[in-house]
C-alpha positions as CSV (number, residue, x, y, z in Angstrom):
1,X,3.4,1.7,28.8
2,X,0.4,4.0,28.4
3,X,-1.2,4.0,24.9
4,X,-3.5,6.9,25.2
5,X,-4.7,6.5,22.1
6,X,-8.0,8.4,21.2
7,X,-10.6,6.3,20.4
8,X,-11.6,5.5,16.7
9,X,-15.0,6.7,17.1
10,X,-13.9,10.1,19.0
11,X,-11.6,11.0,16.3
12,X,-10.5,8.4,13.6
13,X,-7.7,11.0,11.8
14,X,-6.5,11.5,15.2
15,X,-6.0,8.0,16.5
16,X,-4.6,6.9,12.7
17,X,-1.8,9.8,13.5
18,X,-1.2,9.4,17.1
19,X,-1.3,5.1,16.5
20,X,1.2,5.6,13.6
21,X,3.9,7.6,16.0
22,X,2.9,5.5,19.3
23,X,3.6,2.1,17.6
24,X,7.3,3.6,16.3
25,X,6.4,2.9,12.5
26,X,7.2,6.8,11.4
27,X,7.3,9.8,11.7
28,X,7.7,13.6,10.6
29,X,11.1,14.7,9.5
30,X,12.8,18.1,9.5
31,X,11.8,17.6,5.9
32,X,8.2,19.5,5.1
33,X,6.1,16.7,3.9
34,X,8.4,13.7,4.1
35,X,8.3,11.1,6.9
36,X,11.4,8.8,8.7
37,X,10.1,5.4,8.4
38,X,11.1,3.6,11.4
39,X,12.9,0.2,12.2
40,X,9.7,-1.6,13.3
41,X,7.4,0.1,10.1
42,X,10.3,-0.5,7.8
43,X,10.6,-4.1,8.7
44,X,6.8,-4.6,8.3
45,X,7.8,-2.7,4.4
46,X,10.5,-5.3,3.9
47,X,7.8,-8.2,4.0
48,X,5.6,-6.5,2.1
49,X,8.5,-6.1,-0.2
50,X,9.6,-9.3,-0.3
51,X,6.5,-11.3,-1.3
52,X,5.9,-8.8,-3.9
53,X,9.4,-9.0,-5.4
54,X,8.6,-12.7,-5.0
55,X,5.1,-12.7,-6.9
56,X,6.5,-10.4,-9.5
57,X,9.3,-12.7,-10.4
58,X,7.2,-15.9,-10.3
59,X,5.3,-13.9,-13.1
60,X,8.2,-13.1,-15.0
61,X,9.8,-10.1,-14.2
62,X,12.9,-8.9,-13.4
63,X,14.5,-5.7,-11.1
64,X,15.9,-3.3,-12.8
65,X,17.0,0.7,-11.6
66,X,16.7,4.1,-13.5
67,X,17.8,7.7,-12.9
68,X,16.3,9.4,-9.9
69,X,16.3,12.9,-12.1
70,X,14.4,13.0,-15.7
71,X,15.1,16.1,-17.9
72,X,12.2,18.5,-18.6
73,X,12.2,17.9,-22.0
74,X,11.4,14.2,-21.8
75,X,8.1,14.8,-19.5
76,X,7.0,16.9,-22.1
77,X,6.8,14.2,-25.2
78,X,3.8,12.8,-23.7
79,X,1.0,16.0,-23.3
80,X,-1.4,14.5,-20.9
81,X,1.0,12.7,-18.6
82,X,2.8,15.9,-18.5
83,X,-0.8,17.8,-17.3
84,X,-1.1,15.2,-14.7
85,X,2.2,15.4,-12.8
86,X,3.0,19.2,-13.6
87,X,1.6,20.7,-10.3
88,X,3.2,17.7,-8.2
89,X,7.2,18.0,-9.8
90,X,10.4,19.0,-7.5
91,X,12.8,20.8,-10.1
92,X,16.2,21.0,-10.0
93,X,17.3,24.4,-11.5
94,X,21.1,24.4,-10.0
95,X,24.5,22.3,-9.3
96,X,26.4,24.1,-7.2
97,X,26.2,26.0,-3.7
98,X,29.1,28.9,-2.9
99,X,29.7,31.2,0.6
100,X,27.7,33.9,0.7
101,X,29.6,36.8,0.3
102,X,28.4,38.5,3.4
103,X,29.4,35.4,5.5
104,X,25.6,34.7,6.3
105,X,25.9,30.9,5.1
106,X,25.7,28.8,2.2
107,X,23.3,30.3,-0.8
108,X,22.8,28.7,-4.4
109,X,25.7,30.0,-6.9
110,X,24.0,31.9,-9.5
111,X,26.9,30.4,-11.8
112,X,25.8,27.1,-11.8
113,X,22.5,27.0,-13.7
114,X,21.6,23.8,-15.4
115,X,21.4,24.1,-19.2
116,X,17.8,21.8,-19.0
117,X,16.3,21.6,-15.4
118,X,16.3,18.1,-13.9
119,X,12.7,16.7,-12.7
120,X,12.9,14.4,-9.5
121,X,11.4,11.5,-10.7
122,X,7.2,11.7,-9.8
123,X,7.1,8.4,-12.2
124,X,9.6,6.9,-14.0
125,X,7.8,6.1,-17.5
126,X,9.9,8.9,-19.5
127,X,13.1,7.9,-18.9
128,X,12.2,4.2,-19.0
129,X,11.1,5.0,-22.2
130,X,13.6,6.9,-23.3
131,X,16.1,3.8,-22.4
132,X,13.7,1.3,-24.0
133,X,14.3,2.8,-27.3
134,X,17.9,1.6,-27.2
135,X,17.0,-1.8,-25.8
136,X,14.2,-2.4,-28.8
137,X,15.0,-3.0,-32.5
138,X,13.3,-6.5,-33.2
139,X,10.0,-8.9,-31.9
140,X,13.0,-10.9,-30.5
141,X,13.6,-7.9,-28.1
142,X,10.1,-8.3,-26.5
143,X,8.5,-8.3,-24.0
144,X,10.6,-6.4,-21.8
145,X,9.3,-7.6,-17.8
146,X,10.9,-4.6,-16.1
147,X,10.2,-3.9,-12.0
148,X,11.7,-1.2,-10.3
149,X,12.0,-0.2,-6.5
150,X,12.0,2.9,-5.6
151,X,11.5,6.4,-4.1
152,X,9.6,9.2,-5.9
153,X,8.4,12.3,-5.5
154,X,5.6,14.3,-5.7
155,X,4.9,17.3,-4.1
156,X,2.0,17.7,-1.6
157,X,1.4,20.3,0.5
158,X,-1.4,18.4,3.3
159,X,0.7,15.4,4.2
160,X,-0.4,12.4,6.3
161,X,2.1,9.4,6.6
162,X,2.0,6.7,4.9
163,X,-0.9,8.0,3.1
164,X,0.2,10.9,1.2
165,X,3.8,12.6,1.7
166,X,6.0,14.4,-0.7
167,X,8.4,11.4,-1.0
168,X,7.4,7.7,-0.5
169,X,9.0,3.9,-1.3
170,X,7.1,1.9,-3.7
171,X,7.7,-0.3,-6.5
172,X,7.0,0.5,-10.3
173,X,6.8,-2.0,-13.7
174,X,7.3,-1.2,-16.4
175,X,6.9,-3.7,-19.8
176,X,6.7,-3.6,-23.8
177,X,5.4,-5.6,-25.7
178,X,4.5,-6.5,-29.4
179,X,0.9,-6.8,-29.3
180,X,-1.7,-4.6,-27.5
181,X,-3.3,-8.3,-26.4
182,X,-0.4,-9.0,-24.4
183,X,-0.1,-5.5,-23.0
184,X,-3.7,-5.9,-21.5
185,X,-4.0,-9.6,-20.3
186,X,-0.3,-7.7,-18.7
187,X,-2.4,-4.8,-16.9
188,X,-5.0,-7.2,-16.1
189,X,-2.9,-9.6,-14.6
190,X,-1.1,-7.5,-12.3
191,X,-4.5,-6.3,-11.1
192,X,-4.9,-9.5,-9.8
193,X,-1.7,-10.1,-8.4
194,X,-1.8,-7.2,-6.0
195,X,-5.7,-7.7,-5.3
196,X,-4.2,-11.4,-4.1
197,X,-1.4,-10.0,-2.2
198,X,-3.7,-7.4,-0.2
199,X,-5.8,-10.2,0.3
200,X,-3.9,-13.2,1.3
201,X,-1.1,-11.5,3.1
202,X,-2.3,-8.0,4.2
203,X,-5.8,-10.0,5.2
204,X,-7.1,-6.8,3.6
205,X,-10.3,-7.6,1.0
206,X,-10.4,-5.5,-2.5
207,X,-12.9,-4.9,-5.0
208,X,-11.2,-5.3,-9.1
209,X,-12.2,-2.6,-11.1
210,X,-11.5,-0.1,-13.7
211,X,-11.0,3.7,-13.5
212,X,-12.8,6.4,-15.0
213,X,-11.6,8.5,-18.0
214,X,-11.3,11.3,-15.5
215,X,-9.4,8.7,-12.8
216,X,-7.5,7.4,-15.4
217,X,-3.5,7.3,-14.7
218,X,-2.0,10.6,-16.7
219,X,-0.8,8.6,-20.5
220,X,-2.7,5.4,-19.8
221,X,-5.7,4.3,-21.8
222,X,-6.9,2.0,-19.0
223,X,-6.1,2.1,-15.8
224,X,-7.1,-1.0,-13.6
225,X,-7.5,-1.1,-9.6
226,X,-8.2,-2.7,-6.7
227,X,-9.9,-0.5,-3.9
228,X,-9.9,-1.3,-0.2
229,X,-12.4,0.0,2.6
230,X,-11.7,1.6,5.7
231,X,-13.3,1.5,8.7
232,X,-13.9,4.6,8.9
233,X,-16.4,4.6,5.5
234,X,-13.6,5.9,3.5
235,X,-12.2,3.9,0.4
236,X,-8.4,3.6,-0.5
237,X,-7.2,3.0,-3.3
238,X,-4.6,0.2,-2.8
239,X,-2.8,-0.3,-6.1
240,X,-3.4,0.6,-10.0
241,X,-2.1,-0.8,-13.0
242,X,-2.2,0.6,-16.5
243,X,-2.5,0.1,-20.3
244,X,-0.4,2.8,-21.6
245,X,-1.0,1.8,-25.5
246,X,1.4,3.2,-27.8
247,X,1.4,7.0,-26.5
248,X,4.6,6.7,-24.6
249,X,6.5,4.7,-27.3
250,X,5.0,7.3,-29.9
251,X,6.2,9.9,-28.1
252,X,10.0,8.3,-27.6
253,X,9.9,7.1,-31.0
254,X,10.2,3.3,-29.5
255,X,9.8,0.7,-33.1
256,X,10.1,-2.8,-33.6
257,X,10.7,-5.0,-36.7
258,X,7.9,-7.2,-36.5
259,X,7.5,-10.7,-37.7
260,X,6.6,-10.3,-41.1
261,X,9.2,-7.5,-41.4
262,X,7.2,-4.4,-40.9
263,X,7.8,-1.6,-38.1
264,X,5.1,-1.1,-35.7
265,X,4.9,1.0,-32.1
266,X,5.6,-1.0,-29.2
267,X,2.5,-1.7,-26.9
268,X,3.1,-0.8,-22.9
269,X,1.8,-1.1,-19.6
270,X,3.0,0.9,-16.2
271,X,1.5,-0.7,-12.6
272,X,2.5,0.3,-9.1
273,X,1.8,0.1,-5.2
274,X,3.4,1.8,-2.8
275,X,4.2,2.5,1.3
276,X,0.3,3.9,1.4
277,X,-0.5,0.2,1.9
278,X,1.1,0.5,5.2
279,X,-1.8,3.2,6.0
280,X,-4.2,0.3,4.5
281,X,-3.3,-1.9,6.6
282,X,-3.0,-0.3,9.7
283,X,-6.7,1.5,9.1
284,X,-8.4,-2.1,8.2
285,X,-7.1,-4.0,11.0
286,X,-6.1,-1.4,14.2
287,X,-8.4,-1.2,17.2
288,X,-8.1,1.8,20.0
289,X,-5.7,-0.8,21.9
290,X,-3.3,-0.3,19.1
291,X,-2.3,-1.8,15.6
292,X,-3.5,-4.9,14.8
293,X,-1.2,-7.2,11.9
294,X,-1.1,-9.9,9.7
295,X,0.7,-12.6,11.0
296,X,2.0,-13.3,7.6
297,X,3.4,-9.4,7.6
298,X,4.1,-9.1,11.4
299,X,8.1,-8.7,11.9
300,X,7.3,-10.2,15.2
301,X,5.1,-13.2,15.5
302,X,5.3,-14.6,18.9
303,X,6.5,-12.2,21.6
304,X,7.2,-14.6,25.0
305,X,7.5,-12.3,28.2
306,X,9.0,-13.8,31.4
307,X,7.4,-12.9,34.5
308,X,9.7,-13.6,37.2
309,X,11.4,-12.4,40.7
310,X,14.8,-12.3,40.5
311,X,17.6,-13.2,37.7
312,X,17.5,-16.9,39.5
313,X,14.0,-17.6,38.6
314,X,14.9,-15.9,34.8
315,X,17.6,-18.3,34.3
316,X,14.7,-21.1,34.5
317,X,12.0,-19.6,32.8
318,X,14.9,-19.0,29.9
319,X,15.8,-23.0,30.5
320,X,12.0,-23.6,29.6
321,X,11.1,-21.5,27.1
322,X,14.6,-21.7,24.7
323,X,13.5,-25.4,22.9
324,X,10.2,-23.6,22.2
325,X,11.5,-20.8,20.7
326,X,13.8,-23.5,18.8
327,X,11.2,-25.4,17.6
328,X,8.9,-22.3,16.3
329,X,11.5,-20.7,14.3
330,X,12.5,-24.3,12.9
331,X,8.8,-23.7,11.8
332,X,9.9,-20.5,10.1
333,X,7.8,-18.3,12.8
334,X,9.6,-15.1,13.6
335,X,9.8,-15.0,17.7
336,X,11.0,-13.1,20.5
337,X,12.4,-13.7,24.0
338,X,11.8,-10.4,25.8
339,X,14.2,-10.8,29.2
340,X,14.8,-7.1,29.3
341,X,15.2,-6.3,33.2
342,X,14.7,-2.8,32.3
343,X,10.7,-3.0,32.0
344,X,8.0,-4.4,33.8
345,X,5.7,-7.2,32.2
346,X,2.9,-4.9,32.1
347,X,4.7,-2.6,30.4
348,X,5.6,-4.9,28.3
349,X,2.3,-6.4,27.2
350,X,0.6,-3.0,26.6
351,X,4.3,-2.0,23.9
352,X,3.2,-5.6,22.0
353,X,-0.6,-5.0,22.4
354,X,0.1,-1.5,20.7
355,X,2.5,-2.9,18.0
356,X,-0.1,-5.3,17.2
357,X,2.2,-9.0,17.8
358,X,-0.4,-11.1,17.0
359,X,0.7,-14.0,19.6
360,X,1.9,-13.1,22.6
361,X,3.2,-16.4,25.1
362,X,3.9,-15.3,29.1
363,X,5.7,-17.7,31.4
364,X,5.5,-17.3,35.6
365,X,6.6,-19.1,38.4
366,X,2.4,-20.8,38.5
367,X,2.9,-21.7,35.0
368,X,6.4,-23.3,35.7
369,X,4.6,-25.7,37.9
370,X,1.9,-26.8,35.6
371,X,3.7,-26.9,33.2
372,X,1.9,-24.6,30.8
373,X,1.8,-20.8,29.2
374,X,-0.5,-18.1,29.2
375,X,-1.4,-17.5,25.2
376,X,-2.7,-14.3,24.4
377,X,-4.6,-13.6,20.8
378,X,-3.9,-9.7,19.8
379,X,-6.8,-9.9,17.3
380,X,-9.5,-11.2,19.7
381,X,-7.4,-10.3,22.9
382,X,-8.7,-13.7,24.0
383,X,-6.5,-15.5,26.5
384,X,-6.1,-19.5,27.3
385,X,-3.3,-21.8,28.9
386,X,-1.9,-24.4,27.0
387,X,0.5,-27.5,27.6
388,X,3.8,-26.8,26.9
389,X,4.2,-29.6,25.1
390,X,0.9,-28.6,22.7
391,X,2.1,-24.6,22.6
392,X,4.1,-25.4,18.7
393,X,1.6,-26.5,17.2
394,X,-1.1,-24.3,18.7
395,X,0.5,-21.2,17.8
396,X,0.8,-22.6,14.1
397,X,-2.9,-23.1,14.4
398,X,-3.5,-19.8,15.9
399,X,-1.5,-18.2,13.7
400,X,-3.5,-19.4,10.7
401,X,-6.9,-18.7,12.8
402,X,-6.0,-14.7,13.0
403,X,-4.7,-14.0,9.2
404,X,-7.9,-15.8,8.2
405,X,-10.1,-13.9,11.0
406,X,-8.6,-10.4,10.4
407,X,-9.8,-10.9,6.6
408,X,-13.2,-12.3,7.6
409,X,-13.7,-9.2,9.9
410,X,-12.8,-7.1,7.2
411,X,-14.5,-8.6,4.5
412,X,-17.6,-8.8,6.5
413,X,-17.3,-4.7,7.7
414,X,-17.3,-4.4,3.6
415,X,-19.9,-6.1,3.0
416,X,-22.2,-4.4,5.0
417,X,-21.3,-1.1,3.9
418,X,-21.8,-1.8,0.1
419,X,-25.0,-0.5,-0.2
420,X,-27.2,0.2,-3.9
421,X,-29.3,3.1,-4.1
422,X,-31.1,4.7,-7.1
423,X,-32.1,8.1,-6.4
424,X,-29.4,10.9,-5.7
425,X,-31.3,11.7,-2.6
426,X,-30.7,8.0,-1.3
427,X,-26.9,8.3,-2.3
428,X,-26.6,11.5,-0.4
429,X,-27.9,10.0,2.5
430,X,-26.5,6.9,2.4
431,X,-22.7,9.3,2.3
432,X,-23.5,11.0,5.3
433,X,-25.2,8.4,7.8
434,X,-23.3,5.3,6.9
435,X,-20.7,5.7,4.4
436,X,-18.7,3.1,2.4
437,X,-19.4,2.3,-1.1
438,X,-22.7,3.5,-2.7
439,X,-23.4,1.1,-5.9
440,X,-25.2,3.7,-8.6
441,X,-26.2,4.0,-11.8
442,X,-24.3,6.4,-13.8
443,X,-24.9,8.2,-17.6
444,X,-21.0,7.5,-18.2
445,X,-20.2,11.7,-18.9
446,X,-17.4,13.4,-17.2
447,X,-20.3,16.4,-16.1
448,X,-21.8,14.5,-14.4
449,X,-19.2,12.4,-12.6
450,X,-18.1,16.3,-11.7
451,X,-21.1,17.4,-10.4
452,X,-21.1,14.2,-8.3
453,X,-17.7,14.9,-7.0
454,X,-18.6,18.7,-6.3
455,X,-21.5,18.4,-4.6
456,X,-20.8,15.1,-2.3
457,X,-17.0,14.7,-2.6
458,X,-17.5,11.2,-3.4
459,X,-15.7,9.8,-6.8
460,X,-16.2,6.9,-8.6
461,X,-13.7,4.3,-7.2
462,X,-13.9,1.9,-9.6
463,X,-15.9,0.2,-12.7
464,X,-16.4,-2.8,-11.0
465,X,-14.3,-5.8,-13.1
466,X,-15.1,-8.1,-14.8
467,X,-18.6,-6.2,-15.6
468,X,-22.2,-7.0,-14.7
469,X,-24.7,-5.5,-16.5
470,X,-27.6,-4.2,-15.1
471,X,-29.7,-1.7,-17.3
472,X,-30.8,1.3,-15.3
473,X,-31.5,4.9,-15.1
474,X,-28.1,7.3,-14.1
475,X,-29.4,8.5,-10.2
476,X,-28.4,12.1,-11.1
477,X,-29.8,12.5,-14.8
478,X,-32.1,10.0,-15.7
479,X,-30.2,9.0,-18.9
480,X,-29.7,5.2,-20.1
481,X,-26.9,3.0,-18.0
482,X,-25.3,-0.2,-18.5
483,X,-23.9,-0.9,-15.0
484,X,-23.6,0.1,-11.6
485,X,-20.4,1.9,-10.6
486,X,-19.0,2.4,-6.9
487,X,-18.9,6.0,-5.6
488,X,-17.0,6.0,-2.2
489,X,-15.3,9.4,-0.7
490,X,-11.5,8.1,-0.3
491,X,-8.0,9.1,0.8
């Protein structure tokens, strides 16, 4: 199986788009802008999925579903979350289709207007709202832990998958609560439960931070963040939570009895990640040989290819190999037995290579008599032959070795490309030769965080949390600042 793939440093959108098809994780639809997620990149979702659902829970909250469409009228009550998501909305206008007259197809029956157009749901906080205000009379009612999953849509015209397309899977929370306290140390604390799931499962290191007023979630007064490097110099942002105040239960007229018998507007928060971290992990990890994953996300742990002459010598490689593949999913280790007779093992360890198995065991008629197998590493591509007897416990081991190594390799390609400057000539520089995060001062205006943006096409990615303060000089203007703020140029 020829991968092909053009190399990372030839062309890195190229190889992201061509490793994305080759490795059967998605692709285009007949639907402009939206993507068919494949069995192999949907499985790879479902893990994803399930921890999350698992670490959300743990912290108290609970799934709930809401109404795909939202009327008009309720994305209006809240002005600049409105302005926000206004250029991205799909609108339904009508509920009915008819013949055409002329017998030229099916056409939209003029008849069937809706009385209010129906918005497909970019964000679900409106409606949420709107239904919270019937779940919340009383202190007693709160807080409400509320986690959907979910599709959304929001319409984009340059599409890239996984990264941005029209309609993606993710998950949204959504809680109230009756202090503003809780609502922050809520923001803040899913900040940190997604920057510990990109880290200890994706293998993929974050920096914490806080958005801009400009980056700022449309309705929030603080949005939180954890941002992720590429290898290619570009920042992603991997996941956001927000403090939404009182704005959205001001605007749905949401009230609660407090406990000394006053009414007061209930406090929110709104936090979200979505299938672009499929696109962060395959742009951290992936080398030009093909994806490179987790082991604790890989749908396929071990792969074990026979390499054999004739279905004899099968039958006793299979005899051999079945108590190991016993033993390793009594271990909880996710393995496969590839005895197709339909492809070649070559074939076969360039198709795992490129969808990135992180172990991959073969088993001849040479390692029948000694009693071994060939173990092959897909994040060092490192081989070795080990007693059968010591294989379970060395994939365990090895297993352990590559989640920790992908994260180390990441966190050390990071590192290196975090790099302080304080002039604007430096920071321009810096942008074009190397790339990654550029640590600046910053005079904390919106003019000129625009100018920046305008000029370089780097943005602020994040207020780096908690803060350290370090008294400067802004790099562009010479006025006072407090702290140093990433600029990157992102997805």
């Amino acid at each position: 199986m020829g991968k092909n793939l053009t190399s990372r440093n030839e062309d890195y959108s190229k190889w992201y788009n061509e490793l994305v098809v080759k490795a059967d994780l998605a692709e285009n639809s007949g639907v402009r802008g939206c993507m068919v997620i494949k069995p192999y990149g949907f499985a790879i979702w479902e893990k994803m999925q399930a921890q999350l659902d698992r670490m959300f829970k743990e912290t108290g909250h609970e799934n709930a579903y809401f109404p795909l469409f939202i009327p008009k009228s309720y994305l209006s009550k809240e002005a600049s979350h409105v302005e926000g998501f206004a250029k991205e909305c799909a609108v339904v206008t009508h509920y009915r289709l008819k013949n055409a007259e002329d017998g030229s197809g099916i056409v939209v029956d003029e008849d069937a207007k809706l009385e209010e157009e129906l918005i497909v749901r970019p964000t679900s906080e409106t409606i949420i709202w709107d239904t919270y205000r019937k779940w919340i009379q009383s202190y007693r009612d709160l807080p409400i832990m509320v986690n959907q999953w979910a599709n959304v849509v929001r319409w984009e015209m340059r599409t890239r998958l996984f990264l941005r397309t029209a309609e993606f899977l993710w998950q949204e929370g959504h809680t109230a609560h009756a202090t503003r306290k809780e609502a922050m140390e809520e923001a803040e604390q899913m900040m940190h439960v997604y920057a510990e799931f990109a880290e200890s499962y994706m293998g993929v290191p974050v920096i914490k931070g806080t958005k801009t007023a400009s980056e700022r979630f449309a309705g929030a007064e603080e949005t939180f963040c954890i941002e992720a490097l590429m290898q290619d110099g570009k920042a992603l942002q991997a996941g956001t939570s927000h403090f939404l105040g009182q704005n959205f239960a001001k605007a749905f007229d949401v009230k609660f009895a407090t406990k000394e018998g006053s009414q007061d507007y209930v406090w929110a928060t709104s936090w979200g990640v979505s299938t672009r971290l499929m696109g962060a992990l395959i742009m951290t990890h992936s080398d030009d040989n093909g994806l490179v994953l987790p082991p604790k996300l890989a749908p396929i742990q071990v792969v074990i290819v026979p390499i054999y002459k004739g279905m004899e010598q099968l039958d006793v490689i299979a005899e051999k190999v079945e108590p190991v593949v016993k033993s390793l999913r009594a271990k909880g280790i996710s393995v496969k037995f590839d005895k197709r007779d339909t492809h070649k093992p070559g074939f076969k360890f360039n198709e795992y290579e490129l969808k990135g198995v992180p172990i991959r065991l073969a088993v001849g008629q040479r390692d029948l008599e000694n009693g071994t197998f060939e173990v092959a590493r897909r994040d060092t591509l490192e081989k070795e032959s080990i007693s059968a007897d010591e294989i379970v416990p060395k994939v365990e081991r090895l297993l352990e070795d590559i989640q920790m190594n992908i994260y180390d390799r990441a966190l050390n390609f990071r590192e290196n490309h975090i790099t302080p400057v304080d002039s604007y000539e430096a920071f321009k520089r810096v942008l074009e030769d190397k790339g990654g995060f550029v640590s600046a001062h910053w005079d904390g205006t919106m003019q000129t965080e625009e100018r920046i943006k305008n000029e370089t096409k780097a943005t602020i990615r994040c207020i780096p949390f908690p803060a350290e303060n370090e008294e400067g000089t802004c790099m562009v203007t010479g006025k006072p600042s407090i702290q140093r703020v990433l600029f990157a140029k992102a997805y």
